[in-house]
C-alpha positions, 0 to 999 in steps of 0.5 A, a space after each residue: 500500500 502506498 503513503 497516500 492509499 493509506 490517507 485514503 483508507 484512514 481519512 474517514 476516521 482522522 483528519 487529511 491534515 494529520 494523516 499527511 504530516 503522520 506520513 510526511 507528505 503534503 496535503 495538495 499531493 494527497 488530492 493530486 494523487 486522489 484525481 488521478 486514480 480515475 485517469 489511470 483507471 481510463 489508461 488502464 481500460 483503453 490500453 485492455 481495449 487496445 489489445 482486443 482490437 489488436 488480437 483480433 485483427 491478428 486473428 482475422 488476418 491469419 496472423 500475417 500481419 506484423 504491427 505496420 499493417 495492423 496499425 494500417 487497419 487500425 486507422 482504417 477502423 478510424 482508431 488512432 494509435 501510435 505504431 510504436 506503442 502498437 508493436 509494443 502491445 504485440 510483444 507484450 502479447 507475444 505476436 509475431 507475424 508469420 514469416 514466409 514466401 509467397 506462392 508466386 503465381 503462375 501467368 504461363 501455360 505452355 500445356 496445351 494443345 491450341 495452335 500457336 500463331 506465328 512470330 510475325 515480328 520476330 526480333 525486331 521490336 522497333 516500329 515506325 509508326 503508332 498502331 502498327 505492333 501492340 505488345 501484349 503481356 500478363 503481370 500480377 499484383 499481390 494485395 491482402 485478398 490474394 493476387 490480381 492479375 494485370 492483362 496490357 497491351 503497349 504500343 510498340 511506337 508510342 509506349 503507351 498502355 493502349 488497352 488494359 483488363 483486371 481480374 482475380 482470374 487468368 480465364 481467357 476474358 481478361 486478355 480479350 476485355 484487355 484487346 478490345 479496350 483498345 481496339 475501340 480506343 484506337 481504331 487500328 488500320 489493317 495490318 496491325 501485329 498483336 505480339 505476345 509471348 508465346 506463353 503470356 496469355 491463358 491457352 484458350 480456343 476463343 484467344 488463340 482464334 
């Protein structure tokens, strides 16, 4: 028991000013130790609530997420903490986000028996003009909910992205939606060569025609 929770205890019975000058402190320190009992009470109870939220974002992210995400989600919740006293609290807890490699996904698909069309540019990527050679390829974008892939094509002259599809898929459509994009952006005369490699897009009867 402290000094001043034993004023506390005895000053029903005796006198604040007596029991302080017994304990050789001052009376104004008493009641400045009484007012902030509530307060650390508060401290207390926020720092418990804190935690909750912290283990159960832990919870619901598979426990991947170390304290910068965490403190990410937080905010997202509208919750403002420090990310320092976030990665404290995940010690205390004992919270160690799992550490691993990530399954690179796969964009290519040379198993098919689908014709392949021939290689009209070869190695030659140069182009005179815009709309004469569009370059087509597949990328993907890890995000929390898994990965999403990116179908673009660009214009082997200008640089430019002409046409581009997204999806949490590789199914044909996502290179096709990326193809007319930008067949009704530019409007390309005949002859134009769409170039891919020969692996980048899904083996599928409706791309390969």
């Amino acid at each position: 028991m402290t000094r001043f929770a034993f004023v506390a205890a005895e000053r029903a019975n005796h006198a604040v000013s007596m029991l302080c000058r017994v304990i050789g402190a001052s009376v104004s320190g008493f009641y400045a130790w009484l007012r902030a009992i509530p307060s650390r009470h508060s401290r207390t109870e926020a720092e418990a609530e804190l935690r909750g939220h912290i283990g159960r974002i832990f919870a619901a992210k598979r426990r991947v997420y170390g304290a910068p995400r965490i403190h990410a989600e937080l905010r997202r919740e509208g919750r403002q903490h420090a990310r320092r006293r976030i990665a404290r609290l995940m010690r205390d807890m004992g919270l160690q986000a799992k550490r691993g490699q990530r399954r690179r996904p796969q964009t290519t698909n040379s198993r098919h028996d689908l014709p392949i069309a021939p290689n009209l540019l070869g190695r030659s990527f140069v182009a005179e003009r815009p709309d004469a050679v569009w370059l087509a390829d597949i990328s993907y974008i890890p995000t929390d909910e898994g990965f999403l892939y990116l179908a673009a094509l660009k214009d082997l002259a200008t640089r430019e992205i002409v046409g581009w599809s997204m999806a949490d898929h590789l199914k044909a459509e996502l290179c096709v939606d990326a193809l007319v994009m930008a067949l009704q952006r530019c409007q390309p005369p005949r002859g134009l060569i769409h170039h891919s490699d020969s692996q980048s897009a899904p083996a599928s009867s409706s791309w390969a025609a």
